[in-house]
Each structure stands twice: as C-alpha cells, then as structure tokens.
MARGU-957305 format. One record per atom (N, C-alpha, C): residue number from 0; residue in three letters; atom name; x, y, z. Coordinates in Angstrom, 2 decimals, always signed. Example, Ala and Ser with C-alpha at 12.3 -4.5 7.8 and 13.67 -1.06 7.14 Angstrom:
2
   i  aa at      xx      yy      zz
   0 ala  N  +13.19   -5.69   +7.80
   0 ala CA  +12.30   -4.50   +7.80
   0 ala  C  +13.20   -3.30   +7.80
   1 ser  N  +12.85   -2.25   +7.08
   1 ser CA  +13.67   -1.06   +7.14
   1 ser  C  +12.90   +0.03   +7.87
***
This chain:
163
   i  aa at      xx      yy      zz
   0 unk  N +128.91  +94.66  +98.51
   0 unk CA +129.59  +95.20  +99.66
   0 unk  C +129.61  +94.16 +100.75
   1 unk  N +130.89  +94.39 +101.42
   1 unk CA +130.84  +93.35 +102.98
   1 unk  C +131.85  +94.10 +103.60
   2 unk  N +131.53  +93.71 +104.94
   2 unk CA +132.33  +93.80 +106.16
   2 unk  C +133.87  +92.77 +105.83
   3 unk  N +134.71  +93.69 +106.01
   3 unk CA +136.33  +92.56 +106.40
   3 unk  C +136.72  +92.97 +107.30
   4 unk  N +137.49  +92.22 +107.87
   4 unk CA +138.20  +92.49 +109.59
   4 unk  C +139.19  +93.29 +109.18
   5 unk  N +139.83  +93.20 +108.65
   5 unk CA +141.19  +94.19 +108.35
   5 unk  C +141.62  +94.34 +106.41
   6 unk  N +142.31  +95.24 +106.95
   6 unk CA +143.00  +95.79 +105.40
   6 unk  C +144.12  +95.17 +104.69
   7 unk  N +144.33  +93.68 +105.51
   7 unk CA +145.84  +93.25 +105.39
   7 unk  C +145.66  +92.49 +103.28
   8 unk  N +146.43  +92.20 +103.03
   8 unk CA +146.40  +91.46 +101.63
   8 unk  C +145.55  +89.83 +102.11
   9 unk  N +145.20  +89.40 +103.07
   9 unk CA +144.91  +88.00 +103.56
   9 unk  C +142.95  +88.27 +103.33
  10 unk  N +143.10  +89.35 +103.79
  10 unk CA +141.73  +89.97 +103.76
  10 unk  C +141.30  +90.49 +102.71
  11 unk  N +141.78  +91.34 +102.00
  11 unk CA +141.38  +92.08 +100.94
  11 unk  C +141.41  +91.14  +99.33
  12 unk  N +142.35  +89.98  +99.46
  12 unk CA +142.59  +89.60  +98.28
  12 unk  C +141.17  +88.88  +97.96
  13 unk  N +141.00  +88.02  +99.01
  13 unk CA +139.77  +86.79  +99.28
  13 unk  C +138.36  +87.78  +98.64
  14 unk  N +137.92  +88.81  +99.19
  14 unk CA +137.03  +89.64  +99.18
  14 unk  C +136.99  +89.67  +97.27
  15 unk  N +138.16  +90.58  +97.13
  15 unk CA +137.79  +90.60  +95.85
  15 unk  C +138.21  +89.27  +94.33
  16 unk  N +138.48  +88.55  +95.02
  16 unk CA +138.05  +87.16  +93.95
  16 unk  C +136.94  +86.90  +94.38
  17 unk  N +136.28  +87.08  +95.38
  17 unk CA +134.51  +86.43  +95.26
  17 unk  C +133.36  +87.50  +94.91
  18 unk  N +133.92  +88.82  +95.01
  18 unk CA +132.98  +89.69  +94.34
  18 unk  C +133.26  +89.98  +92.60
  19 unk  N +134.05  +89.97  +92.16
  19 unk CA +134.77  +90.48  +90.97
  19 unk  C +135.23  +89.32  +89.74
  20 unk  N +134.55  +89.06  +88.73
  20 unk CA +134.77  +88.68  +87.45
  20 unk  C +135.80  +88.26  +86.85
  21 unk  N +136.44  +87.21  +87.28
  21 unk CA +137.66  +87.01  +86.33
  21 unk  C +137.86  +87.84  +85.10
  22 unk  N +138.82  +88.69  +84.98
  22 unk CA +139.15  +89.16  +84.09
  22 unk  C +138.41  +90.81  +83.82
  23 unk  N +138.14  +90.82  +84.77
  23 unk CA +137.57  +92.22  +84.92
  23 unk  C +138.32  +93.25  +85.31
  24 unk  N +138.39  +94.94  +85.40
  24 unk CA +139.47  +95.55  +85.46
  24 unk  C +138.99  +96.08  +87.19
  25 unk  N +139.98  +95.95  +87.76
  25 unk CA +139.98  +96.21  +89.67
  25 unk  C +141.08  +97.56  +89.60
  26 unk  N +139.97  +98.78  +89.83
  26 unk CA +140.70  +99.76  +90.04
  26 unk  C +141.05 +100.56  +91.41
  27 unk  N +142.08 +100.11  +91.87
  27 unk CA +142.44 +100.25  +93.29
  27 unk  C +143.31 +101.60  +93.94
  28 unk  N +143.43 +102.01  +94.98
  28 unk CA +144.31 +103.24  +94.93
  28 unk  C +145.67 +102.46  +95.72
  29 unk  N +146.14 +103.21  +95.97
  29 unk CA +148.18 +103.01  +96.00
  29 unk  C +148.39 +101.76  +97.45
  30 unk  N +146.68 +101.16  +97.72
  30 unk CA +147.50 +100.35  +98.65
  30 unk  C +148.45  +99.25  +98.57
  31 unk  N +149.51  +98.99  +99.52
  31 unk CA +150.09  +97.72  +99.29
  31 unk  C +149.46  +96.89  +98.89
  32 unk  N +148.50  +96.89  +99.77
  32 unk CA +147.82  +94.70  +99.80
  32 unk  C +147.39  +95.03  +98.51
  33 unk  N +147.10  +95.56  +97.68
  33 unk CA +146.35  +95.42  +96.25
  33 unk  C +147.40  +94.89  +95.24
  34 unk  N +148.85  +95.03  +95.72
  34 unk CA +149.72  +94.70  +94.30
  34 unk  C +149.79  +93.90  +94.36
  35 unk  N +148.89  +92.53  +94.44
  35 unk CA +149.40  +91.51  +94.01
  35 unk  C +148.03  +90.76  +92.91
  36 unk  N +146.91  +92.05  +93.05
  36 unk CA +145.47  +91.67  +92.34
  36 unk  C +145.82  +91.09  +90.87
  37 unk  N +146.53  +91.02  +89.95
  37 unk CA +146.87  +91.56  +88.77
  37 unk  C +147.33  +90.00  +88.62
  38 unk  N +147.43  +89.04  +89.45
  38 unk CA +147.93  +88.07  +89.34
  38 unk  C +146.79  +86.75  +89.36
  39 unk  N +146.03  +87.23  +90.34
  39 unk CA +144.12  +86.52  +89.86
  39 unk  C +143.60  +86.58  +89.08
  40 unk  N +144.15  +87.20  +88.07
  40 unk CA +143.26  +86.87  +87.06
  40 unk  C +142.41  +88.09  +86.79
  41 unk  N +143.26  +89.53  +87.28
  41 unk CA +142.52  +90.68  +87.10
  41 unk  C +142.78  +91.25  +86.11
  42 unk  N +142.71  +92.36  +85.54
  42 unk CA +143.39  +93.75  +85.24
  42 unk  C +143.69  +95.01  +86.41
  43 unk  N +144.50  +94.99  +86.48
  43 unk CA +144.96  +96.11  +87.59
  43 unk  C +145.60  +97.17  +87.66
  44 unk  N +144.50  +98.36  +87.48
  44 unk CA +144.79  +99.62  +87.69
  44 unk  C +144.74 +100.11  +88.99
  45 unk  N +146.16 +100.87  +88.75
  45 unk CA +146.58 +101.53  +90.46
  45 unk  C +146.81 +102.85  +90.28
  46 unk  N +145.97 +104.12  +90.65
  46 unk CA +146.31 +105.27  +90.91
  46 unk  C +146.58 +105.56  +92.47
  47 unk  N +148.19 +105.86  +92.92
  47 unk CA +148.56 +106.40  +94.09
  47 unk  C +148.09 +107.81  +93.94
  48 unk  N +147.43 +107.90  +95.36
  48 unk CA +146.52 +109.20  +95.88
  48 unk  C +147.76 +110.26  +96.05
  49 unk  N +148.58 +109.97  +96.82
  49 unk CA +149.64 +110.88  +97.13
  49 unk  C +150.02 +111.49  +95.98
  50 unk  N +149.96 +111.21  +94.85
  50 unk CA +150.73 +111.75  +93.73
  50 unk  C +150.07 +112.13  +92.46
  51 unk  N +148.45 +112.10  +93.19
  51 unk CA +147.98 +113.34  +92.64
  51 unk  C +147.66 +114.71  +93.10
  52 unk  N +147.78 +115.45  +92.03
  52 unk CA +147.39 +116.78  +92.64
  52 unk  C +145.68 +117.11  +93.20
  53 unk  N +144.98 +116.32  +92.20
  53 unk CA +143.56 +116.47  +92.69
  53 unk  C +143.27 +115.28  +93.79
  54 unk  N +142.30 +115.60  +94.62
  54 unk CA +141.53 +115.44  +95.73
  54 unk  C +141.05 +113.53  +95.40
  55 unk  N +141.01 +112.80  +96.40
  55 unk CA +140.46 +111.78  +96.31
  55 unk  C +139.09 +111.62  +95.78
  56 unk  N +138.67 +112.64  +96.13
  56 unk CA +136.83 +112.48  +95.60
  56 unk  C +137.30 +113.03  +94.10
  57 unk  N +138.12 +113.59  +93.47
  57 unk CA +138.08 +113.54  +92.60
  57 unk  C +138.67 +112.50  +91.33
  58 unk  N +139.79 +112.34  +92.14
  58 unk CA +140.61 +110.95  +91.01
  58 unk  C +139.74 +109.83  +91.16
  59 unk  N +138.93 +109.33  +92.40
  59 unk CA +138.10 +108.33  +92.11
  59 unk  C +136.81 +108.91  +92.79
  60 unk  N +135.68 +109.46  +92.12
  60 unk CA +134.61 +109.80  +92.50
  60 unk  C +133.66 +108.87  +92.60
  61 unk  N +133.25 +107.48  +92.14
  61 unk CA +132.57 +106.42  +92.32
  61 unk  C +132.68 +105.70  +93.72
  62 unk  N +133.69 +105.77  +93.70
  62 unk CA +133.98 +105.16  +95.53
  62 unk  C +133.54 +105.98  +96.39
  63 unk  N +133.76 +107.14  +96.52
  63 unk CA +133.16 +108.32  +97.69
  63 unk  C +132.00 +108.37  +97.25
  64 unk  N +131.77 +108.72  +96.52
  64 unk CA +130.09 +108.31  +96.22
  64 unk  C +129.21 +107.94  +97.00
  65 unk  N +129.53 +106.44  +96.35
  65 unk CA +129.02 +105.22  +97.35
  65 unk  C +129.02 +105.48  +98.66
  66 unk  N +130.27 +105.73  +99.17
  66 unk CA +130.51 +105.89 +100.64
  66 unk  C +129.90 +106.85 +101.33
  67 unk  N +129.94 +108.07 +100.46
  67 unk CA +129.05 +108.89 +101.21
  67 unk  C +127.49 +108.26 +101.29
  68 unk  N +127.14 +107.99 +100.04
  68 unk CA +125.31 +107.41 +100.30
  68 unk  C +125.52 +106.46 +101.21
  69 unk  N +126.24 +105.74 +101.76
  69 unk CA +126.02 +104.58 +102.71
  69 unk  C +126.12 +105.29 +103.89
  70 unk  N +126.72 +105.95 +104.15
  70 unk CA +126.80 +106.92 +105.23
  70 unk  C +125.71 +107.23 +105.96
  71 unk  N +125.37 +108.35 +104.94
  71 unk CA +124.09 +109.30 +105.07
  71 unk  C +122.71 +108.42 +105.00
  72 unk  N +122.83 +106.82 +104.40
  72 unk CA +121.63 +106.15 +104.79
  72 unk  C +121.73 +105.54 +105.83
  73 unk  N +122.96 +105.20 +106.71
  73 unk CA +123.07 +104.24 +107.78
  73 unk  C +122.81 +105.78 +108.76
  74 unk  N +123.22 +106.65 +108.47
  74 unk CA +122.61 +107.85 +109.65
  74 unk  C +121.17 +107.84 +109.45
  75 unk  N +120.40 +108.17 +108.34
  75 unk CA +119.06 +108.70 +108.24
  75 unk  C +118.17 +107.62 +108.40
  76 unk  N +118.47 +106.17 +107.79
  76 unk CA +117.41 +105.26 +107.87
  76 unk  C +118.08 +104.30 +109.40
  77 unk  N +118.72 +104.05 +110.00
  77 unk CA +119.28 +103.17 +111.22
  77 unk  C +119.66 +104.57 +112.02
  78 unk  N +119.66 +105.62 +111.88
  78 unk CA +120.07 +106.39 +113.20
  78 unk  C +121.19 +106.36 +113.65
  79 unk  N +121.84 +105.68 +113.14
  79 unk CA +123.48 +105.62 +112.95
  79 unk  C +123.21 +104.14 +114.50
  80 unk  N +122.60 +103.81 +114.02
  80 unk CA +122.32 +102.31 +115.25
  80 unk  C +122.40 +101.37 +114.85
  81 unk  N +123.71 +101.42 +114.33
  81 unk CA +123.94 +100.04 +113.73
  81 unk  C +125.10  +98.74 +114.46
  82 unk  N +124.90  +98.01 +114.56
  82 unk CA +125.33  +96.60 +115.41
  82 unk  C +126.25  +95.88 +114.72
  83 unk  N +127.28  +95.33 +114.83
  83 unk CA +128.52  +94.75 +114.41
  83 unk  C +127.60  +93.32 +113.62
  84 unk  N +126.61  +92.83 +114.10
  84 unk CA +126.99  +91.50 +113.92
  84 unk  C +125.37  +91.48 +112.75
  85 unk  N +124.87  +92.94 +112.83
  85 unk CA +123.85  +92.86 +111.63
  85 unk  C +124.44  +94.08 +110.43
  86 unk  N +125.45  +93.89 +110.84
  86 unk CA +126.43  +95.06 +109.81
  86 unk  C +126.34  +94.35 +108.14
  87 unk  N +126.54  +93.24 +107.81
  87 unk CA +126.40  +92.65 +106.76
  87 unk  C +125.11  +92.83 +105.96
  88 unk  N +124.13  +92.30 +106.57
  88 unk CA +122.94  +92.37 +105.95
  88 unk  C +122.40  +94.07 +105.90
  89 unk  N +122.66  +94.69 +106.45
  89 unk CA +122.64  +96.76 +105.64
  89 unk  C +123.22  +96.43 +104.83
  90 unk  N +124.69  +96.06 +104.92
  90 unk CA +125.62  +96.42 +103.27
  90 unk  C +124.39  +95.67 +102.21
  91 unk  N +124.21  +94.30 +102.41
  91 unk CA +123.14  +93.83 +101.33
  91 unk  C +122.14  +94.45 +101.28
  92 unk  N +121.41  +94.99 +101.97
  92 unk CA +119.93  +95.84 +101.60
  92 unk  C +120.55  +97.40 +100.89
  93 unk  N +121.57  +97.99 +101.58
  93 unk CA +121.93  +99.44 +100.86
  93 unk  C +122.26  +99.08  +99.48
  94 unk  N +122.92  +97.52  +98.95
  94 unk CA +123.65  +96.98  +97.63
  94 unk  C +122.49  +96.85  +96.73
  95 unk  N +121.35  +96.11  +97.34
  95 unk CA +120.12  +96.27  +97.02
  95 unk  C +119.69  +97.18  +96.31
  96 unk  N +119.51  +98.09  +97.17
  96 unk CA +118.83  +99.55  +96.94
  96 unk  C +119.56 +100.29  +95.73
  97 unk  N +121.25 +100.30  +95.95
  97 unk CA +121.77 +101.29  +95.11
  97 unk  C +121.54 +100.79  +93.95
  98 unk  N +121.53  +99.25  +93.46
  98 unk CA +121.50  +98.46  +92.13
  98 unk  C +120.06  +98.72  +91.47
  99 unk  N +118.89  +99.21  +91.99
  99 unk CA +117.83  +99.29  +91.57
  99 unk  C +117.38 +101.10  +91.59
 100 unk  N +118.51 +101.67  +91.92
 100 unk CA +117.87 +103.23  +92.11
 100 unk  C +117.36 +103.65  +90.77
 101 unk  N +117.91 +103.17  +89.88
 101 unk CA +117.25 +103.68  +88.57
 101 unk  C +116.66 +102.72  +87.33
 102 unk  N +115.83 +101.58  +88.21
 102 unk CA +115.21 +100.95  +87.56
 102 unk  C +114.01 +101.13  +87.10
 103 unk  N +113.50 +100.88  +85.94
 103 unk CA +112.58 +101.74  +85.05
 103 unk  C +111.30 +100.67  +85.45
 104 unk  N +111.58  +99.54  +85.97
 104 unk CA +110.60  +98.89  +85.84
 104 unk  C +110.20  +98.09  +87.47
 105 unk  N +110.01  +99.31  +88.49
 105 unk CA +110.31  +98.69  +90.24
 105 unk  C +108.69  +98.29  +90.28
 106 unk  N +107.60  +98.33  +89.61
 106 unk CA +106.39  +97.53  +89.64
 106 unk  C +106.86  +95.74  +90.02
 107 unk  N +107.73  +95.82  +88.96
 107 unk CA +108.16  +94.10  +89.23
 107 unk  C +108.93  +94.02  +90.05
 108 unk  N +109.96  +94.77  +91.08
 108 unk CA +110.55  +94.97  +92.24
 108 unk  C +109.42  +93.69  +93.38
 109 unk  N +108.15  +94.50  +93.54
 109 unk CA +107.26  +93.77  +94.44
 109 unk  C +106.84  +92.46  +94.09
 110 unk  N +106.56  +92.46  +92.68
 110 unk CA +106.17  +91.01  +92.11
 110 unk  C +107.63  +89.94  +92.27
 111 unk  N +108.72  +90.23  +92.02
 111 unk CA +109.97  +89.13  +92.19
 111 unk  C +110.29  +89.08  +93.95
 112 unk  N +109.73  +90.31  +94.56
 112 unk CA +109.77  +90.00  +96.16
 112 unk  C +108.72  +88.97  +96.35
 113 unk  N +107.31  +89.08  +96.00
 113 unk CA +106.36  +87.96  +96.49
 113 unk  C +106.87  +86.43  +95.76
 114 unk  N +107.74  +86.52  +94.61
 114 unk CA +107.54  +85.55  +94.17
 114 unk  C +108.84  +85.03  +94.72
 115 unk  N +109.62  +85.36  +95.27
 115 unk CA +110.96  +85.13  +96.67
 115 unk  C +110.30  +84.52  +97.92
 116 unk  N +109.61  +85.50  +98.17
 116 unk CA +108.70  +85.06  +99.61
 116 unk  C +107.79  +83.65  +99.69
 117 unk  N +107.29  +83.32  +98.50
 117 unk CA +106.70  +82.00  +98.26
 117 unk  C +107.56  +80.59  +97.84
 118 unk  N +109.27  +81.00  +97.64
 118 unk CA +109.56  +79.42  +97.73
 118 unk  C +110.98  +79.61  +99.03
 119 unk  N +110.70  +80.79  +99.38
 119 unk CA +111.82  +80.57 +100.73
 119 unk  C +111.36  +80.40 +102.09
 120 unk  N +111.91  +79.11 +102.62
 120 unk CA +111.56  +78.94 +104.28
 120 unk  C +111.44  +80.43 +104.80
 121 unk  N +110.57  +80.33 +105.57
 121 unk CA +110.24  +81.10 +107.02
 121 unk  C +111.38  +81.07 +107.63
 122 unk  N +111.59  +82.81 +107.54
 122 unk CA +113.10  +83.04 +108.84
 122 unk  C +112.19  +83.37 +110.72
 123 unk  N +112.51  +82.74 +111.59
 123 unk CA +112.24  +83.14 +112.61
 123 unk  C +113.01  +84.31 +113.55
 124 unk  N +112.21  +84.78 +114.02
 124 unk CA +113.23  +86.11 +115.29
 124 unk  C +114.06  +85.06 +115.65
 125 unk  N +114.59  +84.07 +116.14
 125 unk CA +116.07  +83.52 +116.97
 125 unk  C +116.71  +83.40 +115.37
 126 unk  N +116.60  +83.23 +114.22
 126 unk CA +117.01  +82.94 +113.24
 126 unk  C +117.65  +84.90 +112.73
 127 unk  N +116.88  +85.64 +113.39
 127 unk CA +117.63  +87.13 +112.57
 127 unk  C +118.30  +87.82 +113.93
 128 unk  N +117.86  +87.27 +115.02
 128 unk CA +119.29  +87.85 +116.75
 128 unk  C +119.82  +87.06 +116.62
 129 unk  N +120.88  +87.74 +116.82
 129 unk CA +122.52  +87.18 +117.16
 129 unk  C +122.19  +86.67 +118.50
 130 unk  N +121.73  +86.98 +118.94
 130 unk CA +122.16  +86.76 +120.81
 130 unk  C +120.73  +87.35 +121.32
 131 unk  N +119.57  +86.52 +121.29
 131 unk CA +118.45  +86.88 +122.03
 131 unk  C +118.64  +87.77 +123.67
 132 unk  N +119.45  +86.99 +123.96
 132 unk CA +119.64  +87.18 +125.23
 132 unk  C +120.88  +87.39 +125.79
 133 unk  N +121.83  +87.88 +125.76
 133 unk CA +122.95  +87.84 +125.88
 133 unk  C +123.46  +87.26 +127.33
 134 unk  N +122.66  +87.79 +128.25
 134 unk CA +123.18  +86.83 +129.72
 134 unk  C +122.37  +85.74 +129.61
 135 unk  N +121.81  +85.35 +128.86
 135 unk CA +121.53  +83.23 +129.07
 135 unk  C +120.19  +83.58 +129.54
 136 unk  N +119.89  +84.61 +130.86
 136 unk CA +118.88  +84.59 +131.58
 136 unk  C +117.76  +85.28 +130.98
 137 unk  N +116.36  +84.94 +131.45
 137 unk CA +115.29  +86.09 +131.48
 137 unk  C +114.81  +86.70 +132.31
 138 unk  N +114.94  +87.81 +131.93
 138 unk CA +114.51  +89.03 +132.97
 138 unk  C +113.91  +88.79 +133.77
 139 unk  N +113.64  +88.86 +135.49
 139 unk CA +113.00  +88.79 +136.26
 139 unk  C +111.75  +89.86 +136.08
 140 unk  N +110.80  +89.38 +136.50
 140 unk CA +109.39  +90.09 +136.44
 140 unk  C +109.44  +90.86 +137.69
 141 unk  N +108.94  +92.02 +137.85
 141 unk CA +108.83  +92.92 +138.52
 141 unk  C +107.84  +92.39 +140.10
 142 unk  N +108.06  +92.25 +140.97
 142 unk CA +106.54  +91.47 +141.79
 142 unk  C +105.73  +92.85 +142.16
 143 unk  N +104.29  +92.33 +142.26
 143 unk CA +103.39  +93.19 +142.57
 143 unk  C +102.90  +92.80 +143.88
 144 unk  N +102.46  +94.18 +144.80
 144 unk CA +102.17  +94.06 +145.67
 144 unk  C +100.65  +93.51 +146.02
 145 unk  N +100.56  +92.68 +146.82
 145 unk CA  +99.18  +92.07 +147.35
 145 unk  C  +98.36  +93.22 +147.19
 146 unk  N  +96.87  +92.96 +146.41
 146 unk CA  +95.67  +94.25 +146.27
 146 unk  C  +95.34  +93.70 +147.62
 147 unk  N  +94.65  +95.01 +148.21
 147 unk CA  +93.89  +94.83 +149.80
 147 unk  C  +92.82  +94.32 +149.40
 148 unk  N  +92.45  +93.92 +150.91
 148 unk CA  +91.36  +93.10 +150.89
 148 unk  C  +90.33  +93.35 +150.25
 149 unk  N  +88.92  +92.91 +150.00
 149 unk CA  +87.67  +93.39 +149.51
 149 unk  C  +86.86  +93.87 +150.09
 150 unk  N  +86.95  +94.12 +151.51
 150 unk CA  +86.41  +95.12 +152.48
 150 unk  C  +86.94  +96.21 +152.62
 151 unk  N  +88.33  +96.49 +152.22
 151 unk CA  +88.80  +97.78 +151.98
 151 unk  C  +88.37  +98.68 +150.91
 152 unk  N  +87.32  +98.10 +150.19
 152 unk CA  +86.81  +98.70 +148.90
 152 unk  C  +85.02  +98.80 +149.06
 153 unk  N  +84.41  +99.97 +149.58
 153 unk CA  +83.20  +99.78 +150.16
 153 unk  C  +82.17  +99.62 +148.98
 154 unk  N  +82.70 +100.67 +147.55
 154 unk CA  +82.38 +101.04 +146.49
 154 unk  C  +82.65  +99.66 +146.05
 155 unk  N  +82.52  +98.60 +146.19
 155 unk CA  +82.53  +97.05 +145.81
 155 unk  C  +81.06  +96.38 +146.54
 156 unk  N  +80.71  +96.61 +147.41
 156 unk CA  +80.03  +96.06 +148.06
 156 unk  C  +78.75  +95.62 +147.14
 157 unk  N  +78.32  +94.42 +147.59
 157 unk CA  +77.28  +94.26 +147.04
 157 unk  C  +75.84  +95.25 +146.99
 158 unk  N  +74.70  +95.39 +145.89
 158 unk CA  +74.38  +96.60 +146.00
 158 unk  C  +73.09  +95.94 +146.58
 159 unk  N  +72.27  +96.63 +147.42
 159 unk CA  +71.02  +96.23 +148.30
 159 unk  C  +70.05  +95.77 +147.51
 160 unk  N  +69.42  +94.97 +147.79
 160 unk CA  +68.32  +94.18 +147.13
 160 unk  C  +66.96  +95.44 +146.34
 161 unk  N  +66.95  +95.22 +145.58
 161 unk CA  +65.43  +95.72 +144.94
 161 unk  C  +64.41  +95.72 +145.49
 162 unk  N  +63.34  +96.57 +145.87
 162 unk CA  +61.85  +96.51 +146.12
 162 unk  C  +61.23  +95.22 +145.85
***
C-alpha cells in the first residue's frame, strides 16, 4: 500500500508497475486511468461497477476488505490521528500486519525483528519528524517570579544552638 496524490493515469500507472509482477493479473474496476494497464506487461481484468447488479463489496470483496480493516485500525490504533506526511509508513506497518495475520510461525516474527535491529543504523527523532519545529523557533520558557527573600520565611531560620 501507498499514498498517491491523485487518481489521474500519471499516478496510478507508476504505482502499479512498482508494486505488481510483470505478468501478473491487475484486477481493476471501470476506471479510465486503468485502460491502459494491459499494455505493461499485465493481464487486465476490468469489471465496471455500474453494470453490475450486485453491490461493490460484493463484485470485489478483497478490496473493501482491506479498506475497511485499514480504516477501523487507523481509527482504533492512531485515533483517527493521523498526519499527511507519516501517512506512508501506517500503510507499511498496517501491510505489515495484514501479511502476517495468519502466520503460523510469529515466534520468529521477534527473532527476524532483533535480527533487523542488529545490522540497521540507528534512526534518530529528527530522522522520524517531518518538521521538529515547524516555526524554526523554540518555545520561549515561561519566566518565574523572584522567590522572596529568606527573611520572609521565619520557618527557615536557623535553629538555636543546643545546651
């Protein structure tokens, strides 16, 4: 999964030659920009929605699917607080997630994470914000008012000498 700016054929074609298999079958619904997939080196099946009688979730139920679980996890796990410019990396962690939901063997899930974590550089916080700071500046600190003197505090005073 990824983010594209628009639906035009300039956008959509690029997307799917870098996700999709030469020679693999791309099953698309009745948009324009798709008729020209068939020419990359696809197979290209096109069911127009309009001209079926059954329901979109039903002529292609794999796509709503998906869409709905991405949904309902960008509401339940992000709070629906999600940011334009960390929009990419959810699609990769939800792509993540959905590719392993029924893996028989997620013990090694943790073992191929540690063994990731030991030959990849250290990402830093300015390395995962977009924009630490967005006005350039840092926040001014609040000033505090002068504590009164130490004679204003009697319960300070030194305590009287011992016997």
């Amino acid at each position: 999964m990824q983010h594209i700016s628009d639906v035009t054929k300039d956008s959509l074609i690029p997307f799917v030659t870098d996700v999709v298999q030469p020679g693999a079958t791309v099953h698309t619904d009745g948009w324009p920009a798709y008729m020209t997939v068939g020419q990359y080196g696809f197979e290209h099946e096109r069911t127009v929605m309009r001209q079926q009688s059954d329901p979109a979730h039903v002529v292609m139920p794999g796509v709503h699917r998906v869409a709905s679980l991405l949904k309902r996890w960008l509401l339940g796990t992000h709070q629906g607080s999600v940011s334009p410019e960390h929009l990419d990396a959810y699609l990769n962690e939800f792509t993540f997630r959905f590719n392993r939901r029924t893996s028989r063997r997620r013990g090694l899930l943790f073992y191929r994470l540690l063994e990731q974590s030991v030959v990849t550089d250290p990402v830093t916080n300015r390395d995962l914000v977009v924009s630490p700071r967005p006005g350039g500046r840092r926040p001014a600190l609040p000033l505090r008012s002068p504590a009164p003197a130490f004679a204003a505090r009697p319960w300070r005073a030194a305590a009287p000498a011992g016997p």
